[in-house]
N, C-alpha and C positions, 0 to 999 in steps of 0.2 A: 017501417021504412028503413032502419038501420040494419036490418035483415037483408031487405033486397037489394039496397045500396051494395053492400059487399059483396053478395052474388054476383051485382053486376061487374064489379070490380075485378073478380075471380071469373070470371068469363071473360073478359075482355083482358088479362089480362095471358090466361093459358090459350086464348085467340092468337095475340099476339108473336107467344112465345114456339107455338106451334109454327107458325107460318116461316119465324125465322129459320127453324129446326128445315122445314121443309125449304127453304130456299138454300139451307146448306147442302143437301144432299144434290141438290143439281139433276139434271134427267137421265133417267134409266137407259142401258147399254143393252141389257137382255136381251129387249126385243115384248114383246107383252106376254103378262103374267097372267092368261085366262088358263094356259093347260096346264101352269106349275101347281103342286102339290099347297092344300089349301088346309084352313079351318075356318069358319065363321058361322057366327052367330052374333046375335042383340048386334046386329047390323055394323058391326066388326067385322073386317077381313083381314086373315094374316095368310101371306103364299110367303113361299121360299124357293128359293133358286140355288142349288147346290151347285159350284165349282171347283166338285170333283175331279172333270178332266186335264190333264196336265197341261195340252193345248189350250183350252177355252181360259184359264189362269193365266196362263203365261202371255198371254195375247193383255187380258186386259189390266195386271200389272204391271204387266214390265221386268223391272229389274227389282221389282221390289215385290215380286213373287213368292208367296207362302207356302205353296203345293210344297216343293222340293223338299222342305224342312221339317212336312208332315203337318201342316198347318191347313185344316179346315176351312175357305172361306164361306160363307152363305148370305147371301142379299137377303135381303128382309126386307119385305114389302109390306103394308100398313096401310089399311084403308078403312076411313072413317066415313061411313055412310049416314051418319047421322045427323042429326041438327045442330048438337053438343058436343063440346071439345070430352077428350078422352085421355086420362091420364096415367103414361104406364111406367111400371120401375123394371127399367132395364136393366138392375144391379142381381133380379132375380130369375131372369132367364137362362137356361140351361140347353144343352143338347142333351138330352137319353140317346144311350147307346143299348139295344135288346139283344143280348148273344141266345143263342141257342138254348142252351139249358135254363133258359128263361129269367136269367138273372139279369139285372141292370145297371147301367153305370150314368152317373151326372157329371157331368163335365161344364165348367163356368165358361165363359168364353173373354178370351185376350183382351186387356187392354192393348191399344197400336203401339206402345213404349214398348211390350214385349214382343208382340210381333215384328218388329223393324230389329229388336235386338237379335232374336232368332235367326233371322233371316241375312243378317249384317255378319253375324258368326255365328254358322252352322256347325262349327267344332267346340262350339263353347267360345265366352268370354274371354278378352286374351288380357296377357297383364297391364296392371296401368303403365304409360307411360315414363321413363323413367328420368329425371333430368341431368342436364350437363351437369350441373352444379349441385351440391348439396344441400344450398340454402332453401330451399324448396320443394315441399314432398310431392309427389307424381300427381298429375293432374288429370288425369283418370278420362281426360277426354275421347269422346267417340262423333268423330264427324260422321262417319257412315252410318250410322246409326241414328241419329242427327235429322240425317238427307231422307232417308228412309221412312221416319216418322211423319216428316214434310208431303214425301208423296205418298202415301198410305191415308193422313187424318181426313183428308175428302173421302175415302170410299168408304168412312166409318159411318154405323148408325148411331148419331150422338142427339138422342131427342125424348124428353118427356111427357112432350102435350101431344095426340093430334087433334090438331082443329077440323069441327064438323065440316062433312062432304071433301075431303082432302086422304091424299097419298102419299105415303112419305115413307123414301127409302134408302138402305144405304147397309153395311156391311159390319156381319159379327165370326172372330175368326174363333175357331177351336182346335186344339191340341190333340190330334189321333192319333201319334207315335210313328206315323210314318205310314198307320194304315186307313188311308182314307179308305178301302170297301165299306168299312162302316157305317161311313154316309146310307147307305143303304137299310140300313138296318137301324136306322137312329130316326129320333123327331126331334122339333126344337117346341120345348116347352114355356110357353110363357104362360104362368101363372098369376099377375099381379095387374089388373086394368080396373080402371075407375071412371064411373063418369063424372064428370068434374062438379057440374052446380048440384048437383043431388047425393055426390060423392058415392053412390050407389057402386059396387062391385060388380066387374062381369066376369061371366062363366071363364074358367083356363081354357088357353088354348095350346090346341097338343096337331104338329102340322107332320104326318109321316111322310121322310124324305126319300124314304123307297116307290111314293104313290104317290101315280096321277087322278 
């Protein structure tokens, strides 16, 4: 009994924590994810929607747009078809990038503190502040940076649970040097999903962004 008690606990409670995640992310702008680039299995779906083009970025940012500064973004779509919440670590997801000579590159993807920093100074960080007075060492503040972070943490993917039969979506940025082509030539790998009451592991998912 003290077994399923805390099953049920742990179900209700990544239920829970799921649903908020998904109400953070707010409804999708895309438009529908049946023809973007997929993986799925054990009734998991992961699509991806690559915001490659400078136009389509700049439209749905704003001012607070990453393209320009060589900043990857990608929606990340998540769909739990099952009965069972599903519990994933977003600390271990990556983009592969596949160059030619078959080599490979991982790349982690941005917390939004760097991305708004990036994107706030694109020449680099500028010095701290310096004061009138001496009595006080420089206060290193960054409002634009700030602001940035403010409008940027909604389009973030910031969630660990998804709870059974639910969608849940929202944005991970990467670092390409200025050459997004790569997008094309890259997948985003998420490797780390669990089902929650059974803690059973599911297969990696590998979503190639050059294919529909």
């Amino acid at each position: 009994m003290r077994r399923i008690g805390g099953s049920l606990i742990l179900f209700w409670l990544a239920l829970f924590a799921g649903r908020m995640a998904m109400a953070q992310s707010g409804p999708r702008a895309g438009g529908p994810s049946d023809s973007l680039p997929r993986d799925q299995h054990e009734g998991m779906t992961i699509s991806v929607d690559s915001y490659s083009d400078a136009n389509r970025a700049k439209e749905r940012f704003g001012k607070a747009d990453p393209v320009p500064v060589g900043i990857l973004p990608l929606e990340v779509i998540l769909t739990n078809s099952t009965t069972e919440p599903i519990r994933i670590d977003m600390e271990s997801v990556q983009l592969s990038v596949h160059f030619e000579n078959g080599q490979r590159q991982d790349i982690d993807w941005l917390p939004i503190s760097e991305v708004a920093r990036m994107v706030a100074h694109p020449k680099g960080p500028s010095n701290p502040h310096a004061p009138r007075f001496p009595i006080a060492p420089p206060t290193g503040a960054d409002t634009k940076t700030d602001k940035l972070i403010e409008t940027l943490r909604p389009f973030a993917l910031d969630v660990s649970i998804i709870p059974p039969m639910a969608t849940i979506h929202g944005f991970l940025f990467f670092d390409l040097n200025h050459d997004l082509s790569l997008a094309q030539h890259s997948s985003l790998y998420v490797p780390n999903l669990t089902n929650v009451p059974e803690r059973k592991p599911l297969m990696f998912f590998e979503v190639l962004l050059g294919k529909n």
